[in-house]
C-alpha positions in Angstrom: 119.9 22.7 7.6 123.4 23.3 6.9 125.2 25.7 3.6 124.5 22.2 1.5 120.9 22.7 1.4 121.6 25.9 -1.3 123.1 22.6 -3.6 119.5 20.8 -3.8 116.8 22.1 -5.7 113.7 21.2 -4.4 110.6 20.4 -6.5 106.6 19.2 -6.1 104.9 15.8 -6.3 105.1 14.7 -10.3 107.4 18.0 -11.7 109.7 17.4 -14.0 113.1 19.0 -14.0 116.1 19.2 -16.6 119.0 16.8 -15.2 120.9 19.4 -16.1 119.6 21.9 -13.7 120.1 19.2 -10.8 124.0 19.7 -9.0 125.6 16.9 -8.2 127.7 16.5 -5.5 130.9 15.3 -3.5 130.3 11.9 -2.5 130.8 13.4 1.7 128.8 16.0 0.7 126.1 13.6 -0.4 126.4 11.4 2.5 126.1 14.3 5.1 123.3 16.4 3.5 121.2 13.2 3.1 122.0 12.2 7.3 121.6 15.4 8.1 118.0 15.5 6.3 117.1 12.9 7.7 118.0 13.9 11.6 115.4 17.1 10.7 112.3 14.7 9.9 112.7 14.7 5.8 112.4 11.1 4.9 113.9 8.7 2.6 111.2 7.8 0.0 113.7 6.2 -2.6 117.8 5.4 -2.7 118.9 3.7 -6.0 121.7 3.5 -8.5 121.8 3.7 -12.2 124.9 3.6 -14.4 126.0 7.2 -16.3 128.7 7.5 -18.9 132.0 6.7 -18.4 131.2 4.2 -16.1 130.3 5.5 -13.2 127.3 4.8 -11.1 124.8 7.5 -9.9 123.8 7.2 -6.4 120.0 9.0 -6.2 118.6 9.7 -2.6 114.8 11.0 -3.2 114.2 12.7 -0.1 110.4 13.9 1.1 110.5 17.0 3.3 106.3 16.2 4.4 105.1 19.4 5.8 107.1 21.3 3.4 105.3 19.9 0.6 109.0 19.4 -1.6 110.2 16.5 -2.7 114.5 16.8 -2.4 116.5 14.8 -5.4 120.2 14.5 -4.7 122.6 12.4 -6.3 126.3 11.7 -6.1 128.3 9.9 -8.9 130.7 7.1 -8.0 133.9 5.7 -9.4 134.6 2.9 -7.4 132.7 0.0 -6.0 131.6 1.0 -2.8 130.6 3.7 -0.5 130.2 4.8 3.0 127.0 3.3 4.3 124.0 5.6 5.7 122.4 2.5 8.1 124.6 2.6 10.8 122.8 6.6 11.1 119.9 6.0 9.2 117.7 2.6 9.3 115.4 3.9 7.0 118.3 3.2 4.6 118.7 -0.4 5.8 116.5 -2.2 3.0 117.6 0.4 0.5 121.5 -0.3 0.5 120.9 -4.1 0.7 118.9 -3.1 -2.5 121.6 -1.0 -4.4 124.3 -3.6 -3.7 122.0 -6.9 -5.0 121.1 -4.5 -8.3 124.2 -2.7 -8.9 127.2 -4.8 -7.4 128.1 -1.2 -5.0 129.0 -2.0 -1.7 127.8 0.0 1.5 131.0 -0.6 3.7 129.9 -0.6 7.5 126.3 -2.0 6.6 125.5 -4.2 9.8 123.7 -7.2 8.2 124.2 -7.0 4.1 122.1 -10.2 2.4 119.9 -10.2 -0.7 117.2 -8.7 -0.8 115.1 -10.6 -3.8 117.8 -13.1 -5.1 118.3 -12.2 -8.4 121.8 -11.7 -10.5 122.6 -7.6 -10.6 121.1 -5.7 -13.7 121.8 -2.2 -13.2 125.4 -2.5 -13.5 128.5 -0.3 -15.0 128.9 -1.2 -19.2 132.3 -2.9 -18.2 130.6 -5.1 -15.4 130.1 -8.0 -18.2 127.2 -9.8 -19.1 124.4 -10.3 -16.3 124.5 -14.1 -16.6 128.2 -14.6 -15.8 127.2 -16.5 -12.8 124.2 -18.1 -11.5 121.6 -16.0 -9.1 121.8 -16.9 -5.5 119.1 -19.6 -4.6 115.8 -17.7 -3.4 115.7 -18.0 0.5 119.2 -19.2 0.8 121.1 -16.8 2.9 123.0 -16.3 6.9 119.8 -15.9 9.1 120.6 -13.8 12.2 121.0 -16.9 14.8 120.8 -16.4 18.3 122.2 -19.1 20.9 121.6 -20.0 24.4 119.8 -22.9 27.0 116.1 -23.0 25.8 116.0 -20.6 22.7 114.6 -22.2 19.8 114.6 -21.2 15.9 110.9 -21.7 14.5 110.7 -21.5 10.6 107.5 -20.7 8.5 106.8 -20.2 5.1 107.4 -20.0 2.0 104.5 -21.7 1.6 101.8 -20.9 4.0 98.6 -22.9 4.8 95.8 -20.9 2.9 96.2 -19.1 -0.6 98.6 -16.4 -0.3 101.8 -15.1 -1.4 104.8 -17.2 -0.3 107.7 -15.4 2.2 110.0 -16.8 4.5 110.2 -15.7 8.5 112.0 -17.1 10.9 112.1 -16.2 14.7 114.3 -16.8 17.5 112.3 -17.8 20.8 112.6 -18.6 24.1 109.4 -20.4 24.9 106.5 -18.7 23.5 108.5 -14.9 23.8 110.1 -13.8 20.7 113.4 -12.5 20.2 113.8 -11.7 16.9 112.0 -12.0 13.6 113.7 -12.0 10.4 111.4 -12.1 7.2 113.0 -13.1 4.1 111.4 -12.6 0.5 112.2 -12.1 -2.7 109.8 -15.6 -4.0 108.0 -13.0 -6.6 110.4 -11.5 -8.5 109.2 -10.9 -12.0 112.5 -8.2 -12.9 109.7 -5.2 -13.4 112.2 -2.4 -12.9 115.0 -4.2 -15.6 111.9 -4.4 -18.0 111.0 -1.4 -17.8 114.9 0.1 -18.4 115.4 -2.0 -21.2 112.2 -1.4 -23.3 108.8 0.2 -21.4 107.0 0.5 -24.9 103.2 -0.6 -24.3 103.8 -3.2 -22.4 104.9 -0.8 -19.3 101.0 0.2 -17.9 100.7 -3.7 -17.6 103.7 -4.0 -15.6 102.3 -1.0 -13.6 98.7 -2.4 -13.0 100.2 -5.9 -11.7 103.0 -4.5 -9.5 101.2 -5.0 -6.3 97.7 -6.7 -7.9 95.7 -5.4 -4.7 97.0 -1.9 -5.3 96.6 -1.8 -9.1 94.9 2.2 -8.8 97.4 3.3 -6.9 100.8 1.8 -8.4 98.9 2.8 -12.0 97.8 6.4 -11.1 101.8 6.5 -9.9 102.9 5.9 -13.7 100.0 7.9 -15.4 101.8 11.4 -13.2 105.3 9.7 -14.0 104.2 10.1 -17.7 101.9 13.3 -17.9 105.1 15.4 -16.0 107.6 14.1 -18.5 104.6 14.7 -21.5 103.6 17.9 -20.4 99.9 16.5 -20.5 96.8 18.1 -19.0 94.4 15.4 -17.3 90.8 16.9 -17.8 89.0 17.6 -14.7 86.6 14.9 -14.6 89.1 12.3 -15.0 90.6 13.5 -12.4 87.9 13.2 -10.1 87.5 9.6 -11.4 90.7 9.0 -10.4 90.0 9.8 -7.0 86.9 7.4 -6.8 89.2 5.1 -7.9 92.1 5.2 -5.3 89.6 5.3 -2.7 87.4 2.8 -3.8 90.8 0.7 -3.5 90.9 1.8 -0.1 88.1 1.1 1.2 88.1 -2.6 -0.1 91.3 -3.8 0.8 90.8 -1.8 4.4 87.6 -3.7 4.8 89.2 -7.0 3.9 91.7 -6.3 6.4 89.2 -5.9 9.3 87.5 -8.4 8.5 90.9 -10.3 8.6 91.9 -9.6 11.8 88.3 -10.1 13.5 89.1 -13.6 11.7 92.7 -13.9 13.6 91.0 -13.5 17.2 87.8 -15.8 16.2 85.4 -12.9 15.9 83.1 -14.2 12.9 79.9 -11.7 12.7 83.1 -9.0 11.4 84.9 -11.9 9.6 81.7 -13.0 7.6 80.8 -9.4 7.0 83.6 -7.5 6.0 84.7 -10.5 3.5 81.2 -10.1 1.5 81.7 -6.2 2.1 84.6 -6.3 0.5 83.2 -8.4 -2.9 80.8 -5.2 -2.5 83.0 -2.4 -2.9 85.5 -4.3 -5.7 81.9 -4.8 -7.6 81.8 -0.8 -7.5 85.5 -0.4 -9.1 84.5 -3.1 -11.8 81.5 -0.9 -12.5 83.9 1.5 -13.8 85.9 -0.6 -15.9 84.4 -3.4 -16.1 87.8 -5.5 -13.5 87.0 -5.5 -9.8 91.1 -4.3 -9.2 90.7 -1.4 -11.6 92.6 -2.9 -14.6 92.3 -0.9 -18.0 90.8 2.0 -15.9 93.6 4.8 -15.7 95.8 5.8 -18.8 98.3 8.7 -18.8 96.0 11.7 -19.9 92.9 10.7 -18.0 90.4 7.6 -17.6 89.6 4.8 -20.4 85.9 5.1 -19.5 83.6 7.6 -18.2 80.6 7.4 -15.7 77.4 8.6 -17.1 74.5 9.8 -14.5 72.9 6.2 -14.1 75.5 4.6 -13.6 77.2 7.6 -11.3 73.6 7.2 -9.3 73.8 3.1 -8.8 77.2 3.8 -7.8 76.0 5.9 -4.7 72.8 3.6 -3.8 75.7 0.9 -3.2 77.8 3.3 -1.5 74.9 4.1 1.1 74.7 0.3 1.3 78.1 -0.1 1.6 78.2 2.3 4.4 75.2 1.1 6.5 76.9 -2.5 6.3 80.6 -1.3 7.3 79.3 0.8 10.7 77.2 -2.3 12.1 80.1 -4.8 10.9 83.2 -3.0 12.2 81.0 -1.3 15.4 80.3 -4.9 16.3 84.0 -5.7 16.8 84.9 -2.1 18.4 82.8 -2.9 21.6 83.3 -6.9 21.8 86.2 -6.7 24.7 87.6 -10.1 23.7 88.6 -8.4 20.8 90.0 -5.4 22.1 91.8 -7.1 24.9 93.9 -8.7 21.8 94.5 -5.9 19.9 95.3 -3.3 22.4 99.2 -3.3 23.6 99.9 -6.0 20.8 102.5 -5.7 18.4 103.3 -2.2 19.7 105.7 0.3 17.5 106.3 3.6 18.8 106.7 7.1 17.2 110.4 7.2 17.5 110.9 4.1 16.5 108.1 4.5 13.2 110.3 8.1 12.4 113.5 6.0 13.0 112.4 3.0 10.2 110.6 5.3 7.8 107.0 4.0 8.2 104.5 5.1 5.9 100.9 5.1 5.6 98.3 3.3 7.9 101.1 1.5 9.7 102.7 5.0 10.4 99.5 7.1 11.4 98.7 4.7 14.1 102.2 5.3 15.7 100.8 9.2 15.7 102.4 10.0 12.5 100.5 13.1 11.3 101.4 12.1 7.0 99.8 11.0 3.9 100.4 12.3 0.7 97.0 13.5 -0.5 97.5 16.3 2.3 101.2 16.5 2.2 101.9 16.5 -1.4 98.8 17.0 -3.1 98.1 16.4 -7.0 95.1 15.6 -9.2 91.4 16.1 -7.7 93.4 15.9 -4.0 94.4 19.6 -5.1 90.9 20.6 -4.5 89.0 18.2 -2.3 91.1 17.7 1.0 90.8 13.9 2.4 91.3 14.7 6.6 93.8 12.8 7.9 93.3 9.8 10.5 95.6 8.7 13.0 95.9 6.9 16.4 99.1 7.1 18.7 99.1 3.6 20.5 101.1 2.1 17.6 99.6 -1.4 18.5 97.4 -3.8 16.5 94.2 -1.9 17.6 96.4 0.9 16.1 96.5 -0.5 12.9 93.0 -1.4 12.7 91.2 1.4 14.1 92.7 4.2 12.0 91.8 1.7 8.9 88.1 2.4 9.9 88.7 6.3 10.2 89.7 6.1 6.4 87.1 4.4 5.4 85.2 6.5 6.7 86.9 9.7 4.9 86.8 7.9 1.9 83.2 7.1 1.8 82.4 10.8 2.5 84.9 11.9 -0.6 83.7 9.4 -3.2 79.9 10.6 -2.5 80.7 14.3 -3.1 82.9 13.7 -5.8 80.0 11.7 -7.7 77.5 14.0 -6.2 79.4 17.0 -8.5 81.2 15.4 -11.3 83.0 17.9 -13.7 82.0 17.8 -16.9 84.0 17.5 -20.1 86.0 14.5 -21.4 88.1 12.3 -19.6 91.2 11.6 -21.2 93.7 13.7 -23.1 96.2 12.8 -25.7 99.7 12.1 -24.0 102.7 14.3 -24.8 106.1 12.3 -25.5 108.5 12.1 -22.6 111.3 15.2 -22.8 114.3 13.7 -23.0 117.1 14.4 -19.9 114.5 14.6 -17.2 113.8 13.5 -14.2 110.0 13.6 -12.4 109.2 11.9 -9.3 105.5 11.2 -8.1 104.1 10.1 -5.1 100.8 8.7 -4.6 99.1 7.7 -1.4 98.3 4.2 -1.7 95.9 2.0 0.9 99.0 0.9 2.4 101.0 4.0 2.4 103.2 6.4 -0.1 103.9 5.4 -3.5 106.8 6.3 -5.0 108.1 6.3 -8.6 111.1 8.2 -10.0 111.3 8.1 -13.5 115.0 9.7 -15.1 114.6 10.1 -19.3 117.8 9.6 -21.9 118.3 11.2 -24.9 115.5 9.4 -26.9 113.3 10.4 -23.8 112.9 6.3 -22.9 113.5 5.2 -19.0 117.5 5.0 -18.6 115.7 4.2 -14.4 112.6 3.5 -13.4 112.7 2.9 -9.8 109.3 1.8 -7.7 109.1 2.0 -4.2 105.8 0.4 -2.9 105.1 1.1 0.9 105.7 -2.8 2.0 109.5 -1.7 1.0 109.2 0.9 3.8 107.3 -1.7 6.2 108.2 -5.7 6.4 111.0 -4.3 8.9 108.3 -2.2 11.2 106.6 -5.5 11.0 109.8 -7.6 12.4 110.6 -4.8 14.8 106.4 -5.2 16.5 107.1 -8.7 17.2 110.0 -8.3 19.2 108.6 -9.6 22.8 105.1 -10.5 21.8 104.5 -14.2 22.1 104.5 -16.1 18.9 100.9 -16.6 18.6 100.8 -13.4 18.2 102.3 -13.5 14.7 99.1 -14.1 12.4 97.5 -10.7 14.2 100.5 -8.6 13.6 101.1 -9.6 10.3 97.5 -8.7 9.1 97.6 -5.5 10.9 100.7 -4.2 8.7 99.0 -6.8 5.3 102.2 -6.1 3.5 103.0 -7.3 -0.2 105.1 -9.6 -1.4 105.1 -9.0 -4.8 104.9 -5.5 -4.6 108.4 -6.1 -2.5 109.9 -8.1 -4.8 108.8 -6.8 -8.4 
């Protein structure tokens, strides 16, 4: 890349570095380096705001440089209200900038479509902005849909509340018949104002926050923080928690990837999958609550290690029901994989291709199916991923079949990692008294996730508390791959498209 690449200093997965050591730059500058990053395959895992003294506003863009294995923090500080924005060049900075503007009050001139993003009154604001409740939020859902016109096109509305006990969003497509136009998806129903609870006072309240972020991703959003703490500490995580930790995350993994087969067997009326996976699943959460006694891993993972070890009968139940669990999956999933009623509705459906995934900044399962050869375990490895390589899975048709097939390639990895990590568990202890935060840094750690990269940034003040704490869970980097697969797909398709991408809501809307 060009002469600014010699201004960024590049750093690993969960290392902290001094503020001071970090250059900032020229607003252009900081604007061209991060396009031209982008146009060489380094992706935009984070792009936030924070106010700094003498109130101006930092502008952070985290960028993730993949096969390189370096994470690239830049920043730029601003003076006035608004800057240049990145979308027009780069989409993966579409979601982001209608972000920074809802949280900060700075504008991205040139933005194509600016809206809320969560509905919620700005927080992360200049020290002259006034008080945050100088004028009411916007109403939740209330906002200029994209509207399309013409003889026969239609608007169909769904949600916020949905038939069935899920999490309430809003979508609404444009049709012409049965063929869909457009979707636009519409959240921002969960916010709970984690990231302004977090800046204003984390204390011991802040690994609760972390293990309710996303409730089916309670490992990996946790694990996140625990890095996010041990950089900033300088704390050593003993061996054999770290191998716990892995169980964990992919004990995650392979429950929610099971639920979601099961799922979409359930969307094309294929019960013998549907009715297995769904007891499956109650399977392999019963596994993660033998470690801690909760089936989503809460009170598990503390910065320095594990709250509870795995002694050799318990370690040897856990693989009997691994074998089980095993055995179960291959004649449950198999049974799907050659049914060609199935296949005939997953193949060609909902179909995102690789430029388009690179374009929008897919991650995870979503991404690998478009042929995206990227997951953080291999990429940026940290903990018992260091040591014990999880291969890779992907598929390159980008459709629904996509989405689900290379779910069942992971589980497959991950059931072949858990048993050799339990087969040759360190010894030792498992947890390790935390060091307090150094004050004026900044560490950012990624985690792979079952739905894709992880990302928090944490940035330290003077008394080494969070002056930021940004989270990035992968449906931030998804909903709009979701949108852009229903373009031309009939609208029946819907329920099959959305499973195949199983996005969170709250873990959008924190």
């Amino acid at each position: 890349m060009s002469h600014l690449a010699s201004k960024v200093l590049p750093i690993s997965n969960s290392q902290k570095v001094d503020l001071s050591h970090i250059a900032g730059m020229t607003l252009d500058d900081f604007l061209d380096y991060t396009l031209e990053a982008t146009e060489h395959g380094v992706r935009l895992s984070a792009f936030f705001a924070h106010p700094v003294e003498g109130n101006l506003m930092r502008l952070w863009a985290i960028l993730v440089y993949d096969h390189q294995s370096l994470v690239l923090p830049v920043y730029t500080d601003l003076a006035q209200d608004s800057y240049p924005s990145l979308t027009p060049y780069c989409p993966q900075a579409h979601w982001f900038e209608r972000e920074i503007l809802e949280q900060c009050g700075i504008k991205p001139e040139g933005h194509p479509w600016l809206k809320p993003i969560r509905f919620h009154r700005p927080f992360c604001r200049r020290s002259n902005a006034g008080p945050d409740d100088e004028s009411a939020p916007p109403q939740v859902g209330s906002t200029d849909f994209f509207h399309m016109e013409g003889e026969e096109i239609h608007e169909v509305a769904v949600g916020p509340v949905h038939a069935g006990i899920i999490e309430p969003g809003h979508f609404r497509f444009q049709c012409h018949g049965e063929n869909v136009f457009h979707l636009e998806i519409s959240l921002g129903y969960q916010y709970r104002g984690i990231e302004r609870a977090l800046t204003a006072e984390p204390g011991r309240r802040a690994i609760h926050y972390m293990e309710t972020a996303a409730g089916d991703t309670t490992i990996g959003h946790t694990l996140a923080y625990c890095q996010a703490m041990e950089s900033l500490g300088g704390t050593q995580v003993p061996p054999r928690a770290q191998a716990l930790r892995g169980i964990a995350l992919e004990l995650e993994r392979i429950a929610n990837h099971t639920g979601d087969l099961g799922a979409l067997a359930g969307d094309v009326g294929y019960l013998p999958t549907l009715s297995y996976c769904g007891r499956i699943r109650g399977d392999v959460l019963n596994m993660t609550a033998m470690l801690c006694g909760n089936r989503f891993g809460r009170g598990f993972l503390r910065p320095g290690g594990t709250a509870y070890d795995v002694e050799p009968e318990r370690r040897d139940t856990l693989l009997k029901r691994l074998d089980a669990v095993e055995r179960d999956l291959a004649v449950a999933v198999n049974l799907m994989w050659k049914a060609p009623s199935v296949l005939a509705r997953f193949e060609g459906t909902g179909t995102v291709e690789r430029k388009v995934c690179d374009a929008i900044g897919l991650v995870g399962p979503a991404a690998r199916a478009s042929g995206a050869n990227r997951d953080i375990r291999k990429d940026m490895p940290l903990g018992i991923f260091q040591f014990a390589q999880v291969p890779v899975s992907t598929w390159d048709s980008g459709d629904v079949f996509a989405r689900g097939y290379v779910r069942w390639l992971e589980i497959q990895q991950s059931i072949s990692f858990i048993r050799e990590q339990l087969e040759s568990l360190p010894g030792g202890s498992v947890l390790s008294t935390p060091g307090n935060p150094a004050p004026h840094h900044l560490t950012i750690s990624l985690v792979e996730g079952w739905r894709g990269e992880i990302c928090h940034v944490a940035i330290s003040d003077a008394g080494g508390n969070f002056t930021r704490y940004k989270i990035i869970d992968p449906s931030f980097h998804n909903w709009f791959g979701l949108a852009y697969a229903l373009r031309d797909q009939q609208i029946s398709d819907f329920p099959l498209c959305n499973k195949s991408f199983n996005l969170s809501y709250c873990g959008h809307d924190l």
